[in-house]
C-alpha positions as CSV (number, residue, x, y, z in Angstrom):
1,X,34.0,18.0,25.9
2,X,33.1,14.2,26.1
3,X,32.8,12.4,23.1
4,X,29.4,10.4,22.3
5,X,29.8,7.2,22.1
6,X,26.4,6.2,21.5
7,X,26.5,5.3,17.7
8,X,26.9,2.0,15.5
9,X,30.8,-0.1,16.4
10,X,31.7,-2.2,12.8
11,X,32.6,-5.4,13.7
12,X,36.0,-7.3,12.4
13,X,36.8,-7.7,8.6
14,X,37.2,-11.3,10.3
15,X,33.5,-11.2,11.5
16,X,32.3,-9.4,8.4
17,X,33.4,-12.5,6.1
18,X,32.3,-15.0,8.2
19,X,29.0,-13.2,7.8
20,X,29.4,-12.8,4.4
21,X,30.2,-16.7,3.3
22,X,27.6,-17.7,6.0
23,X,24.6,-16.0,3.8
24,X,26.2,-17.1,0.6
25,X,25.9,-21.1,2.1
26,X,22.4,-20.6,3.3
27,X,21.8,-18.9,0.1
28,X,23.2,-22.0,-1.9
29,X,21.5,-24.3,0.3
30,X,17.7,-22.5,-0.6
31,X,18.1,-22.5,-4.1
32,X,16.7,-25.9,-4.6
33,X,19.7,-27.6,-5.5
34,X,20.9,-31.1,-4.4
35,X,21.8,-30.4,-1.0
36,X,18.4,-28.6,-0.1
37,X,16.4,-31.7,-1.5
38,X,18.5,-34.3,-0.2
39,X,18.7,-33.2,3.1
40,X,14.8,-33.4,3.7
41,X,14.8,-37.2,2.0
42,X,15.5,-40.4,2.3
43,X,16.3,-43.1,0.2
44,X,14.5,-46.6,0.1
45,X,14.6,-50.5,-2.0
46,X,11.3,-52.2,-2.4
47,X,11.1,-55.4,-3.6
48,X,8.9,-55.9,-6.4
49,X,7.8,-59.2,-8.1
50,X,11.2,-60.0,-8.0
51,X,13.0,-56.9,-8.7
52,X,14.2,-54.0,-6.6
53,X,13.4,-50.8,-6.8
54,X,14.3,-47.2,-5.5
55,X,12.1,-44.6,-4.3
56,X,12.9,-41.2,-2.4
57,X,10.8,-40.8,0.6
58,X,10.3,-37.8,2.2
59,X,7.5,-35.1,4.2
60,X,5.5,-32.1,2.1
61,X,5.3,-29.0,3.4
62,X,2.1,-30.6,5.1
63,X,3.8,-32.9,7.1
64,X,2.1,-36.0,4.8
65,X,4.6,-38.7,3.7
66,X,5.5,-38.8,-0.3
67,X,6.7,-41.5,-2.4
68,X,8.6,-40.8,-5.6
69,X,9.9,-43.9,-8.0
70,X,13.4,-43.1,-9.1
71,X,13.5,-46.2,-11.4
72,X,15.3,-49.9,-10.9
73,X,18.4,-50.5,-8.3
74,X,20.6,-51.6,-11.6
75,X,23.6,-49.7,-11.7
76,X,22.2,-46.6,-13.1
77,X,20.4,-46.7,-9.3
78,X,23.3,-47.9,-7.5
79,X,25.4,-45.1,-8.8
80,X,22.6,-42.6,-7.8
81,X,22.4,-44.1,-4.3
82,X,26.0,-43.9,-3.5
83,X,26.0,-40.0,-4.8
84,X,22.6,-39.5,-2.5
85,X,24.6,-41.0,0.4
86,X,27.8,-38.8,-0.3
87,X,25.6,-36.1,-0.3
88,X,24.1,-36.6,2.6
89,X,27.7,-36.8,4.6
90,X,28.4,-33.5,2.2
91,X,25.4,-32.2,3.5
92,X,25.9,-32.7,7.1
93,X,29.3,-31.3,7.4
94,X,28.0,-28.1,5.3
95,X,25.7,-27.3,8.0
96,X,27.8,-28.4,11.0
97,X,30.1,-25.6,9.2
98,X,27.4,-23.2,9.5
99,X,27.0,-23.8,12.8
100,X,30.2,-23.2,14.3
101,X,30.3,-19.7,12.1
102,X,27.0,-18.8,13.5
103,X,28.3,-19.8,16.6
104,X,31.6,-17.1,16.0
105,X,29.2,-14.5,15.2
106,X,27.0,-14.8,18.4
107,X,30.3,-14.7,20.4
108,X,31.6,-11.5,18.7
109,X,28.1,-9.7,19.6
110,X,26.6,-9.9,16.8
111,X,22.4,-9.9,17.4
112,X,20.5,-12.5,17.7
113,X,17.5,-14.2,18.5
114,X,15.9,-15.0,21.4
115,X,14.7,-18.8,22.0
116,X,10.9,-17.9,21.5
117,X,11.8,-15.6,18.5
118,X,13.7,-17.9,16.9
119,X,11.9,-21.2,17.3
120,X,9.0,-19.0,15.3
121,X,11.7,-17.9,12.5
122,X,12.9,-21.0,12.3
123,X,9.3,-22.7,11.9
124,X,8.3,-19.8,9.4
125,X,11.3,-20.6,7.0
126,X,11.2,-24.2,7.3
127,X,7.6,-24.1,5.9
128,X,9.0,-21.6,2.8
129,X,7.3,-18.1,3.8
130,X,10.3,-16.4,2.9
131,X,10.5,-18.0,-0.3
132,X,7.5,-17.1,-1.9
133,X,7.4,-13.7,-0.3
134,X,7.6,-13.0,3.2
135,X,9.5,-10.0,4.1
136,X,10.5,-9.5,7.8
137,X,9.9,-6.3,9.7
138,X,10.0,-4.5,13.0
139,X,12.3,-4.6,15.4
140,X,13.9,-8.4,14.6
141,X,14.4,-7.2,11.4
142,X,16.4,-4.3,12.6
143,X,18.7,-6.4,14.1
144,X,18.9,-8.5,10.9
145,X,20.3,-5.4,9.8
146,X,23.1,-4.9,11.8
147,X,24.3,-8.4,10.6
148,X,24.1,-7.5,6.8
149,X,25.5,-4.3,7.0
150,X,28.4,-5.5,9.3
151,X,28.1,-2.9,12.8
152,X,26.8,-3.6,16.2
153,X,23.7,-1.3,16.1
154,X,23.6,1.1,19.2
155,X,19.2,1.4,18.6
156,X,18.9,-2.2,17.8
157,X,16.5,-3.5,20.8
158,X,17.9,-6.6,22.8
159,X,14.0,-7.6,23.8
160,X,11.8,-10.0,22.7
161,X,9.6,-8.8,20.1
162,X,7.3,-9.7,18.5
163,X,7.3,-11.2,14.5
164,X,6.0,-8.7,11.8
165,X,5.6,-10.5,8.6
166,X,4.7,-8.5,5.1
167,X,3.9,-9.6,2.2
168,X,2.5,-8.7,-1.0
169,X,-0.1,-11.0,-2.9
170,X,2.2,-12.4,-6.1
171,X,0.4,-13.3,-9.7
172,X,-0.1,-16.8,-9.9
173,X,1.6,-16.3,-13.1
174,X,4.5,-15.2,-11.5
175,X,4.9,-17.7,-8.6
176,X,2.7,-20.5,-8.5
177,X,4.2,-22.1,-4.7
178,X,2.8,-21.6,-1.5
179,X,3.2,-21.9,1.8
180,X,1.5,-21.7,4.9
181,X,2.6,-19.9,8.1
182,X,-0.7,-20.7,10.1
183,X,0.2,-24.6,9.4
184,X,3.9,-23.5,10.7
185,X,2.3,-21.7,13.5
186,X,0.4,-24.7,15.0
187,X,3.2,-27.1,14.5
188,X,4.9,-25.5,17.4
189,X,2.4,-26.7,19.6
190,X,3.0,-23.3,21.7
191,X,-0.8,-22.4,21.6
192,X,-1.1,-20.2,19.0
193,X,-4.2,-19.1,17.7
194,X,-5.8,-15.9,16.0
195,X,-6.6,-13.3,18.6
196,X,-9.8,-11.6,19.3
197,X,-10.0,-8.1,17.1
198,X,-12.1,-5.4,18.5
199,X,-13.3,-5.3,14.5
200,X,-13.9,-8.8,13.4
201,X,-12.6,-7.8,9.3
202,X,-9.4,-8.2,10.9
203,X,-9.8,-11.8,12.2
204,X,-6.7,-13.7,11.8
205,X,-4.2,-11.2,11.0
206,X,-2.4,-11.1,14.5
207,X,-1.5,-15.2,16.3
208,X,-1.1,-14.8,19.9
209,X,0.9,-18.0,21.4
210,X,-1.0,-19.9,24.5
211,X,1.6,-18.3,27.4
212,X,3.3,-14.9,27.9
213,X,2.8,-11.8,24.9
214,X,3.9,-13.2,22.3
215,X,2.2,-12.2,19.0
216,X,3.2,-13.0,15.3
217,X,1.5,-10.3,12.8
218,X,0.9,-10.5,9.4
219,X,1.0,-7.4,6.8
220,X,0.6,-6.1,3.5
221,X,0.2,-2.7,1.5
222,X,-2.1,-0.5,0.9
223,X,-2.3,1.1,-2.2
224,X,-5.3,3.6,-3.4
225,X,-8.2,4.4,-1.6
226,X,-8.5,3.7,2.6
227,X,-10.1,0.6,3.6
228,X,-11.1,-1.6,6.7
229,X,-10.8,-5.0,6.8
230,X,-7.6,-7.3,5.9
231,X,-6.7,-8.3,2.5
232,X,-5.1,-11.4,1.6
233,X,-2.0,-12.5,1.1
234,X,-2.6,-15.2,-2.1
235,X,0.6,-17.2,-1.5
236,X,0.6,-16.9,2.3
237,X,-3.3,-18.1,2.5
238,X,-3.4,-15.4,5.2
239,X,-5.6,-12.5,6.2
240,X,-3.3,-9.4,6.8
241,X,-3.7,-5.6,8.1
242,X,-2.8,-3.0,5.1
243,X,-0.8,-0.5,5.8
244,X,0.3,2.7,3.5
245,X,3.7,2.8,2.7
246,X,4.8,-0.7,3.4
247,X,5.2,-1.3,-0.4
248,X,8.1,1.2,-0.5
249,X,9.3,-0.9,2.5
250,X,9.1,-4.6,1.5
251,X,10.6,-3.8,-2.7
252,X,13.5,-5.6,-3.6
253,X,13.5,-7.5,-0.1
254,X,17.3,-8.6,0.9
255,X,18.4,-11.9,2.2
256,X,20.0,-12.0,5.3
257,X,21.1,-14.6,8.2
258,X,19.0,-14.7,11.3
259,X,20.9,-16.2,14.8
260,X,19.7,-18.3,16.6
261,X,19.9,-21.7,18.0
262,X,20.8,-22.7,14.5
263,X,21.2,-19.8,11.6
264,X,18.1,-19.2,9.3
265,X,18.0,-17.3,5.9
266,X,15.0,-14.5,5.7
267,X,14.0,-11.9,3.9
268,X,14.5,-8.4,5.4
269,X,13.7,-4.9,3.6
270,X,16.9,-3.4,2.1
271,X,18.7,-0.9,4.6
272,X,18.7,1.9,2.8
273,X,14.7,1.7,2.5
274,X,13.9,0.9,6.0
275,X,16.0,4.3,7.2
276,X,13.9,6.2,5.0
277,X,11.0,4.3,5.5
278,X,11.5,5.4,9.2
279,X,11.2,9.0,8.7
280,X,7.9,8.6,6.7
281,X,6.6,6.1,9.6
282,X,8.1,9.0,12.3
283,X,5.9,11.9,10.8
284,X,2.9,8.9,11.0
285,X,3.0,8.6,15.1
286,X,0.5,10.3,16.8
287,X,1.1,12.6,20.0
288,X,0.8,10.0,22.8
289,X,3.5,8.0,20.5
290,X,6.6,10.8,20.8
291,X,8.9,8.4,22.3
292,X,8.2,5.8,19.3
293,X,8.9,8.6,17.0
294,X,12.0,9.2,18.6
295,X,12.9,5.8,18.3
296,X,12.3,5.7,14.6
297,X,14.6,8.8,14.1
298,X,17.3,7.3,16.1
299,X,17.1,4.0,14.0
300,X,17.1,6.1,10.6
301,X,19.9,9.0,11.9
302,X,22.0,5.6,12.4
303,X,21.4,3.8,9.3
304,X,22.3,6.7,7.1
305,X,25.3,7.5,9.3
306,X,26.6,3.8,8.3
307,X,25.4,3.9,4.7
308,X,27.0,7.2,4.0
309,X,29.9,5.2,4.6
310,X,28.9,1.5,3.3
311,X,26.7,2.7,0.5
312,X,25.9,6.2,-0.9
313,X,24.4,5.0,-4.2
314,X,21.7,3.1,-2.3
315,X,20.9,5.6,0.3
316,X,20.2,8.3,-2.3
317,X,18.4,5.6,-4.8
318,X,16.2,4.6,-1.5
319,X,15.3,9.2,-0.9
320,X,14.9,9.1,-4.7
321,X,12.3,6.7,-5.0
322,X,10.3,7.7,-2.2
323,X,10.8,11.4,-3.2
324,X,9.6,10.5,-6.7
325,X,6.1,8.8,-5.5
326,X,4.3,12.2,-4.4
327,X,4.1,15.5,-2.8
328,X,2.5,13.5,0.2
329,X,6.0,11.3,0.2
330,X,8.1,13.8,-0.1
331,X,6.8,15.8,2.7
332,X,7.0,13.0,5.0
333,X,10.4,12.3,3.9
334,X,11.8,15.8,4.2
335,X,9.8,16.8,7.3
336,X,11.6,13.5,9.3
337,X,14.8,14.5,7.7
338,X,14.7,17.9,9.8
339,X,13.4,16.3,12.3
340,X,16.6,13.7,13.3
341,X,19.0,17.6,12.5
342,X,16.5,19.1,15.4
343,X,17.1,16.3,17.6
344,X,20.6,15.7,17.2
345,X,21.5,19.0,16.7
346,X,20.1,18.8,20.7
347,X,22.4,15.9,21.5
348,X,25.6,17.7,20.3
349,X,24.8,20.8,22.4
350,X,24.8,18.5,25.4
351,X,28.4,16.5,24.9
């Protein structure tokens, strides 16, 4: 009998670490401390009725130029300049660092994104859309996955796809920054603009780029009643399509390292969530979309597989709290659970 080979590989402990410390730097480099700042600045000396003077110069998220007086060049300013300018040389070997270990996971296989994909990622991040609450999903997110969880994912797709963004309007209250992916979007200069919906309440919630497929689509739940029409995202400043279920989905979003040209930090949805989250989407598909559903299955069958493994707690927390949100849930949960035993079941009786 010939054994299937057709399930997740885990990369080296060696691999696995250099993943690890590559997220923590990217993480350390987000969190607004010096380093993030400083990198994005420079420092000036004006000349002032006599005087000089030091000012940080730097671009807003909307490209204008700012100003900011830092006070007289005495020594107070001197000292500040020399720490800005150690900084900076701190800075730059940081991220050469994180190059070359991006660079190490690319060669050992691990996924990564393809130049169009990434350019967008990269664009999105840079304007702080995973900040203040984007979450990515889909397929690039997937293979996001594989990263974070440390095994070469057999379902994970090697073609371009598109970008599915979620998001979830956030109180004012809670966060008060914003950012702005359609700003992002047109920086590119690749053409993008929003496409043509067959029902106009949806206007703006897909960008199509000027050549080829390419689409970037933005998402958020829907919770109570049906509706048509997009809601909006309050810190995004976009229109986006609701879906049901996507809040179990995008809770508790985890960070994770996107490769690329250059690595990028994003927000994915927590494994554990998106393999459940796959059954419930599985039992969603209409007829005409079997091969979809089977795709979902796969993609759940070999999460749990790994997870088992990696993480029980989460991968029973993740069936509990869907479980726990209704009848409706838990049918959909339980229904693609037998589902993936039917169809492997079938693969075993063919090794």
């Amino acid at each position: 009998m010939k054994k299937n080979d057709n399930r997740a590989q885990p990369f080296s402990i060696q691999i696995r670490t250099t993943y690890a410390d590559l997220l923590e730097r990217l993480e350390d480099l987000n969190t607004g401390n010096a380093m993030a700042s400083l990198t994005s600045c420079t420092l000036i000396t004006k000349a002032v009725k006599g005087g000089k003077y030091l000012y940080a110069q730097g671009r807003l998220s909307d490209g204008s130029q700012r100003q900011v007086y830092l006070g007289p060049l005495d020594d107070r300013g001197k000292a500040l300049k020399e720490r800005f300018q150690q900084a900076r040389k701190d800075s730059a070997s940081e991220i050469a660092a994180m190059e070359m270990s991006a660079k190490a996971l690319r060669a050992a296989g691990m996924a990564s994104l393809d130049p169009v994909e990434w350019r967008v990622i990269a664009a999105l991040a840079a304007e702080g859309v995973f900040r203040v609450g984007g979450v990515l999903i889909g397929a690039i997110a997937y293979r996001c996955i594989s990263g974070l969880l440390g095994e070469k994912l057999s379902s994970a797709s090697a073609f371009t796809a598109d970008v599915d963004l979620a998001g979830k309007t956030i109180p004012i209250a809670v966060h008060d920054e914003v950012a702005s992916p359609q700003t992002a979007l047109e920086r590119l200069e690749m053409g993008f603009s929003p496409m043509n919906e067959f029902n106009p309440a949806y206007y703006g919630t897909r960008w199509k780029a000027g050549e080829g497929e390419f689409k970037v689509e933005f998402l958020t739940p829907l919770i109570g009643k049906d509706r048509r029409g997009a809601l909006k995202i309050r810190q995004l400043g976009v229109p986006a399509i609701p879906l049901r279920f996507l809040e179990y989905l995008i809770e508790n979003p985890a960070p994770a390292v996107a490769l690329g040209r250059k690595p990028v930090l994003v927000k994915i949805p927590q494994p554990a969530r998106y393999a459940v989250h796959k059954l419930i989407v599985s039992r969603e598909r209409k007829p005409n979309q079997r091969l979809k559903a089977q795709k979902d299955l796969q993609q759940s069958h070999e999460l749990q597989q790994i997870l088992m493994q990696l993480d029980p707690e989460a991968l029973d927390e993740a069936f509990d709290a869907a479980r726990s949100k209704g009848p409706g849930w838990k049918k959909r949960v339980d229904d693609g659970q037998k589902a993936i035993d039917r169809l492997f079941r079938q693969d075993r009786t063919r090794t």
